[in-house]
Steps between C-alpha positions, in 0.01 A plus 500: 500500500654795492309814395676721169195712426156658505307345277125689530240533696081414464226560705229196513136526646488361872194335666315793665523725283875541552794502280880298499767703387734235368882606459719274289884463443733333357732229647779299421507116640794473724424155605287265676160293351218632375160399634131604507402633874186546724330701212588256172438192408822472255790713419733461166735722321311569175656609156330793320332221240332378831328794591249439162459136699452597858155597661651867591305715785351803297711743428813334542583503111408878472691636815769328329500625180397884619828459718723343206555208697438266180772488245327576164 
């Protein structure tokens, strides 16, 4: 991929009593397969009707919307 923007950050409670701050941008695919890694079972591209069907980690949906990442 090839990264066009900054898309927002969130900071998520860490084991410990810590805290991830988790930046996120926005790419463009230039190529290549998509597949899940070491830390997913499966990976898909998903159309914005999905996202009402798909077990989302919390948050997800909000940090989207707060950024106006969804179209309305």
């Amino acid at each position: 991929v090839q990264v066009v923007g900054f898309a927002g950050s969130v900071v998520r409670d860490a084991p410990g009593a810590g805290s991830y701050l988790i930046d996120d941008y926005l790419c463009e695919v230039t190529g290549g397969q998509l597949r899940a890694g070491d830390d997913a079972l499966d990976a898909r591209w998903a159309t914005l009707a999905d996202l009402d069907l798909l077990e989302l980690a919390p948050g997800v949906r909000g940090a989207l919307t707060a950024w106006n990442r969804l179209p309305d």
